[in-house]
Backbone as JSON Lines, residues from 0, in Angstrom:
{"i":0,"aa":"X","n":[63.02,87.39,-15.37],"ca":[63.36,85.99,-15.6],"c":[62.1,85.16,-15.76]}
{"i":1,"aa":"X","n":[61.95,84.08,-16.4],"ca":[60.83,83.21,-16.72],"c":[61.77,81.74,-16.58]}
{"i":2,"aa":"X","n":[61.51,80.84,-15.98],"ca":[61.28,79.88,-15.75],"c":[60.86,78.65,-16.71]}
{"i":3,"aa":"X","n":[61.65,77.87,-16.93],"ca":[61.26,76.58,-18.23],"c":[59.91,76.27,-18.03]}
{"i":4,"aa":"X","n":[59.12,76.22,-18.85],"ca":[57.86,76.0,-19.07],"c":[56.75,76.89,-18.43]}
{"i":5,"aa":"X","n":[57.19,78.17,-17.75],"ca":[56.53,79.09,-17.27],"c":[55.42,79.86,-18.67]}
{"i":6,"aa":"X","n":[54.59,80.06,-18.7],"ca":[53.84,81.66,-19.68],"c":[54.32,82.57,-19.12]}
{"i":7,"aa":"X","n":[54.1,83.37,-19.79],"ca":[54.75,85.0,-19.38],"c":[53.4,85.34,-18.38]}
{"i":8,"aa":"X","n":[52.39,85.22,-18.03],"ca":[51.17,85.76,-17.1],"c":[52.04,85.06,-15.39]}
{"i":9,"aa":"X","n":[52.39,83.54,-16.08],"ca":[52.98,83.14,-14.73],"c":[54.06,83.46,-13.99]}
{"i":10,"aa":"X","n":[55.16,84.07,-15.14],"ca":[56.79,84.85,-15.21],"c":[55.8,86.28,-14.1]}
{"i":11,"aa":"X","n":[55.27,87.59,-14.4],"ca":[54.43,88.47,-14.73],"c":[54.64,88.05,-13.13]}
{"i":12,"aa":"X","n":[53.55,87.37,-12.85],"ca":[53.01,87.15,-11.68],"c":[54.0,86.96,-10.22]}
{"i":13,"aa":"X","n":[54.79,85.69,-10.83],"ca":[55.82,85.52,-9.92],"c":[56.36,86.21,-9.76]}
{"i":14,"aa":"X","n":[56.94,87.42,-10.47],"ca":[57.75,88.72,-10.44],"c":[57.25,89.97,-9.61]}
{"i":15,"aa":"X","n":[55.99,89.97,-9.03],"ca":[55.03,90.9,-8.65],"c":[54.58,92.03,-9.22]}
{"i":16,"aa":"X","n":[54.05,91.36,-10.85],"ca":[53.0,92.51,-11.6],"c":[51.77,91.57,-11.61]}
{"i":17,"aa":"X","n":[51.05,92.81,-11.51],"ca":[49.75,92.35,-11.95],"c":[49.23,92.55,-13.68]}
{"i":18,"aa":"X","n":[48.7,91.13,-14.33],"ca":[48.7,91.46,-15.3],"c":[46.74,91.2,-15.72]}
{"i":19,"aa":"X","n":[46.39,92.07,-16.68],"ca":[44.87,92.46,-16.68],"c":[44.52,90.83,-17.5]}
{"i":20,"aa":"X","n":[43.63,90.34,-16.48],"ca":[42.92,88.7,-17.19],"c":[41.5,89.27,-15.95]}
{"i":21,"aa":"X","n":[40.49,88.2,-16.81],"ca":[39.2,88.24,-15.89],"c":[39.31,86.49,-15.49]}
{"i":22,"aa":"X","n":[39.69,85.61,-16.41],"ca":[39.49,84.35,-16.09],"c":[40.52,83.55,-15.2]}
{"i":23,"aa":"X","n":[42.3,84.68,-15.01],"ca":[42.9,83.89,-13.98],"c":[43.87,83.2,-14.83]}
{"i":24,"aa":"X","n":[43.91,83.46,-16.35],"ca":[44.93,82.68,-16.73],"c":[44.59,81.48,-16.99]}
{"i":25,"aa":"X","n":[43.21,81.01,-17.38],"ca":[42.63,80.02,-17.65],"c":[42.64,79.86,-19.43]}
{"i":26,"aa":"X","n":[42.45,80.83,-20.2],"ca":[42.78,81.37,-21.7],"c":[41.47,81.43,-22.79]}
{"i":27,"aa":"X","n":[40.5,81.54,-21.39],"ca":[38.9,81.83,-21.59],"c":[38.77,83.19,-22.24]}
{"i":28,"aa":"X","n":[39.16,83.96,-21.73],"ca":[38.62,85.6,-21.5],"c":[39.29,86.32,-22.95]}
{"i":29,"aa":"X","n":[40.77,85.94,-23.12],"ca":[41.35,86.56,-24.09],"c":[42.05,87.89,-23.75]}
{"i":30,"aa":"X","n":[41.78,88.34,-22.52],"ca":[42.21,89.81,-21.93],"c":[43.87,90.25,-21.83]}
{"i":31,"aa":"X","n":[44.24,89.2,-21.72],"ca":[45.73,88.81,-21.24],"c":[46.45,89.07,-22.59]}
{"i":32,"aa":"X","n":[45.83,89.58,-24.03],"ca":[46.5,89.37,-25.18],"c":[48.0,90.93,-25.16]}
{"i":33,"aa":"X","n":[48.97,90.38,-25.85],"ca":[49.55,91.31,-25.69],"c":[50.86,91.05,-27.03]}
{"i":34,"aa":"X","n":[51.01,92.33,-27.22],"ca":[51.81,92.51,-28.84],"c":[52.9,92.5,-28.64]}
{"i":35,"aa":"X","n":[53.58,91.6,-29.89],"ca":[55.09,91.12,-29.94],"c":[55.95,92.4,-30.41]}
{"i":36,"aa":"X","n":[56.83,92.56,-29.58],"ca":[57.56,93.75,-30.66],"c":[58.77,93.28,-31.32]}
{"i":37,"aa":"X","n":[59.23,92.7,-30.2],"ca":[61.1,91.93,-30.81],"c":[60.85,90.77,-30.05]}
{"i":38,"aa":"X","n":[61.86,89.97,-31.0],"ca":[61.94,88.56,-30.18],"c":[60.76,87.71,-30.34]}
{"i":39,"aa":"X","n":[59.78,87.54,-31.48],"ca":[59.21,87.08,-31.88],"c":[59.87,85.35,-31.77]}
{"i":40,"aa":"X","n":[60.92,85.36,-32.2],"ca":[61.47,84.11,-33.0],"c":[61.5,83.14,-31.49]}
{"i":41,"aa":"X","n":[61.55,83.82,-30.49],"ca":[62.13,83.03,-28.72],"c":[60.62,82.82,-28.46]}
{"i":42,"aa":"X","n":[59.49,82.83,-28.97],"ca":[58.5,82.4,-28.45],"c":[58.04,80.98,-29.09]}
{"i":43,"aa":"X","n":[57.23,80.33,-27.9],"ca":[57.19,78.69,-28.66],"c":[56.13,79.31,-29.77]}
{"i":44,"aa":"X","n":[55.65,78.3,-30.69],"ca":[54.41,78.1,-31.47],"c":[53.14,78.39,-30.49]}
{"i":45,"aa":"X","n":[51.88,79.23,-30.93],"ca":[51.05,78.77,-30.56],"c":[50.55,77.61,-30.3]}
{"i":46,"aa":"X","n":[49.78,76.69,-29.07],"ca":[49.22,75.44,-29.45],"c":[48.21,75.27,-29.62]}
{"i":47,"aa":"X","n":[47.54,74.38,-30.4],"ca":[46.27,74.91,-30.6],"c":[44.87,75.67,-30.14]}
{"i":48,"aa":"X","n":[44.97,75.76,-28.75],"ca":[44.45,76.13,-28.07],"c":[44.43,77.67,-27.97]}
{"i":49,"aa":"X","n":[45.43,78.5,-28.21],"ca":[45.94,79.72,-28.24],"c":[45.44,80.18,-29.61]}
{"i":50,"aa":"X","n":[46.03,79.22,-30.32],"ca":[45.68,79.78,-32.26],"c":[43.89,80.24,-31.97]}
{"i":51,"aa":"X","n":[44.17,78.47,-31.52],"ca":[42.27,79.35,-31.61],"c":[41.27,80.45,-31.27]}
{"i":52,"aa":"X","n":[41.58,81.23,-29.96],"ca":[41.41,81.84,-29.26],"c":[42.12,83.32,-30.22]}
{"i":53,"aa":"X","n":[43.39,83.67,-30.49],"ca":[43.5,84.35,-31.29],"c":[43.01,84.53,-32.38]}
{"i":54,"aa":"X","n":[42.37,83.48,-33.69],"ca":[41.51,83.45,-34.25],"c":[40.4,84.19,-34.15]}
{"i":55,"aa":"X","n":[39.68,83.79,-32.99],"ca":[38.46,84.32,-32.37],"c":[38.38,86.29,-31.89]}
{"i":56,"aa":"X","n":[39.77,86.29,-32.18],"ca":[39.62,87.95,-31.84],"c":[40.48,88.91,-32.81]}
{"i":57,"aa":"X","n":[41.25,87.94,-33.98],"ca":[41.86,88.96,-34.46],"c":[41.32,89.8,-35.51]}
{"i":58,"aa":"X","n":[40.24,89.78,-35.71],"ca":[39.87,91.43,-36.26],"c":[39.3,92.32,-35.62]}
{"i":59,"aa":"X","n":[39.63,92.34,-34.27],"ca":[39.08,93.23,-33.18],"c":[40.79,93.4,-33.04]}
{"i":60,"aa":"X","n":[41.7,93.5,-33.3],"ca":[43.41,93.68,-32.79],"c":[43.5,94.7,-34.23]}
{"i":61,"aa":"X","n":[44.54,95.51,-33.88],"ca":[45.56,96.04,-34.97],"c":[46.38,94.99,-35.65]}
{"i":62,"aa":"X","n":[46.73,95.63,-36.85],"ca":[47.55,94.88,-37.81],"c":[46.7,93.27,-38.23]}
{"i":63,"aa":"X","n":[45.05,92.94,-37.7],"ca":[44.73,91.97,-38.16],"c":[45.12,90.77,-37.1]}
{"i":64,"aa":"X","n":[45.39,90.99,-36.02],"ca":[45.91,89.87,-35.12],"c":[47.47,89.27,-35.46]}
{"i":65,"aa":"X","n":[48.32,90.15,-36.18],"ca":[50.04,89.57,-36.67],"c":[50.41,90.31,-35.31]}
{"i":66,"aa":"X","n":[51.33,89.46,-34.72],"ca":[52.64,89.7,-33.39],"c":[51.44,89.43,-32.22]}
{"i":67,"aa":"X","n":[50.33,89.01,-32.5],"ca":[49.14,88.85,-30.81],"c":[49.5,87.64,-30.35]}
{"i":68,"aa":"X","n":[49.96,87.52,-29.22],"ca":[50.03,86.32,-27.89],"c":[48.88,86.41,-27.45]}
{"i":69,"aa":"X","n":[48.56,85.32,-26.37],"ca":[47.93,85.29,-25.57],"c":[49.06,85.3,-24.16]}
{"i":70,"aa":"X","n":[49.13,86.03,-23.15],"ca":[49.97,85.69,-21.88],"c":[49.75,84.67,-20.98]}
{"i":71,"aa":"X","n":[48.28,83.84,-21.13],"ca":[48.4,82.83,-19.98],"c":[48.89,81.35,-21.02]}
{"i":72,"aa":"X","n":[49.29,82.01,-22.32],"ca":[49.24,80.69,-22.73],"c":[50.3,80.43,-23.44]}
{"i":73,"aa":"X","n":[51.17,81.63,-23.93],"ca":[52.79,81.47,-24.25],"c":[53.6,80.89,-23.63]}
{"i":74,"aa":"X","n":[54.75,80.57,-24.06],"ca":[56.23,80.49,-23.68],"c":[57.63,80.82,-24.48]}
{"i":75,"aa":"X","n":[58.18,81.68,-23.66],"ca":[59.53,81.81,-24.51],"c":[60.89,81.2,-24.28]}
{"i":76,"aa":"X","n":[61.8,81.16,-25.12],"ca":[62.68,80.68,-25.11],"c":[64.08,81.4,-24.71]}
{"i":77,"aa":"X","n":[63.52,82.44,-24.91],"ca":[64.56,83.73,-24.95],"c":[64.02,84.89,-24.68]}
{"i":78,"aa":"X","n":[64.51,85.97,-25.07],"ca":[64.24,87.53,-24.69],"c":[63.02,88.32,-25.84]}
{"i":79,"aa":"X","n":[62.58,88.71,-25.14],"ca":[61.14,89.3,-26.09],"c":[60.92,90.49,-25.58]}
{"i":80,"aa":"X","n":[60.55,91.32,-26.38],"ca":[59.96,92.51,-26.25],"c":[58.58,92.68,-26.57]}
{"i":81,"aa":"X","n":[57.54,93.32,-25.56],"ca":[56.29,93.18,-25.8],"c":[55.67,94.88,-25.24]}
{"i":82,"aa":"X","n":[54.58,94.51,-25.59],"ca":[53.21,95.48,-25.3],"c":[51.85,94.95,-24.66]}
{"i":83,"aa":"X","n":[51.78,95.51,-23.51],"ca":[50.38,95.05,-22.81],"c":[50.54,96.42,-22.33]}
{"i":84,"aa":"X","n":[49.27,97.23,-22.5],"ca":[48.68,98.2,-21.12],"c":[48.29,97.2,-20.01]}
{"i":85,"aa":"X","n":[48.3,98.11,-18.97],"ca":[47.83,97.61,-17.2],"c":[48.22,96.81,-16.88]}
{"i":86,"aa":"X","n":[49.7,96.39,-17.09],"ca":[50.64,95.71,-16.66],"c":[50.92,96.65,-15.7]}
{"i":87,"aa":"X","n":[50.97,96.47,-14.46],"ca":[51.79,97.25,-13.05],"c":[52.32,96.6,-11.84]}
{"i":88,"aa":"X","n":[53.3,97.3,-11.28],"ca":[54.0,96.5,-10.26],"c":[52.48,96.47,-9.17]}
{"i":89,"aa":"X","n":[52.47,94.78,-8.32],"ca":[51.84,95.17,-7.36],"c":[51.93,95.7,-5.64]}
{"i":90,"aa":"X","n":[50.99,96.71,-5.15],"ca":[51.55,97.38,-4.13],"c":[50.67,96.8,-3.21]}
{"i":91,"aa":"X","n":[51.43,96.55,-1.96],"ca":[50.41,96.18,-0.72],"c":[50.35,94.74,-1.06]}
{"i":92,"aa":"X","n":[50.64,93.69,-1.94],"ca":[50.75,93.05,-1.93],"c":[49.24,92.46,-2.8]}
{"i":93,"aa":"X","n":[48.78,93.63,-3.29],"ca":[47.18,93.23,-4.04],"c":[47.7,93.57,-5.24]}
C-alpha cells in the first residue's frame, strides 16, 4: 500500500524494506532509480527535479533511460510493476 502523496522509497520504507539510496531519499545520489514494467500510466509526471536527475544518468541505464523512476521522488496513483535489485525485507529491524 502507498499512501496519498507518499514516493514509493517512502511506501518501501514504511512497509519494512530496505531500499539501496546513499543520500536518504534526498534525490542527490540517483541510486534509488528503478524500472517501470507495468503501470507506467498510475505514476505522476516526473517534476522537474526528477526529469533532471534522470537526464543526468540516462545513458548509463538500458533502453536509454525509457521506464527509469527515481524512488525518492515518484508517486503513483495506482498499481505498478517495477524493477530495483537490493530491495529486501528488513531483519532485526536494520
Amino acid at each position: 500500500d502507498i499512501a496519498a502523496d507518499e514516493t514509493i522509497i517512502q511506501a518501501a520504507w514504511r512497509n519494512g524494506l530496505t531500499w539501496p539510496t546513499i543520500c536518504g531519499g534526498a534525490g542527490t545520489c540517483k541510486t534509488c532509480v528503478f524500472l517501470t514494467l507495468d503501470g507506467a500510466e498510475h505514476l505522476l509526471p516526473p517534476e522537474p527535479w526528477e526529469a533532471s536527475g534522470l537526464r543526468s544518468i540516462a545513458a548509463s541505464l538500458p533502453v536509454n533511460g525509457q521506464g527509469w523512476r527515481l524512488a525518492c521522488q515518484a508517486k503513483v496513483l495506482g498499481d505498478i510493476r517495477l524493477r530495483k535489485s537490493g530491495v529486501r525485507r528488513k531483519v532485526d529491524g536494520r
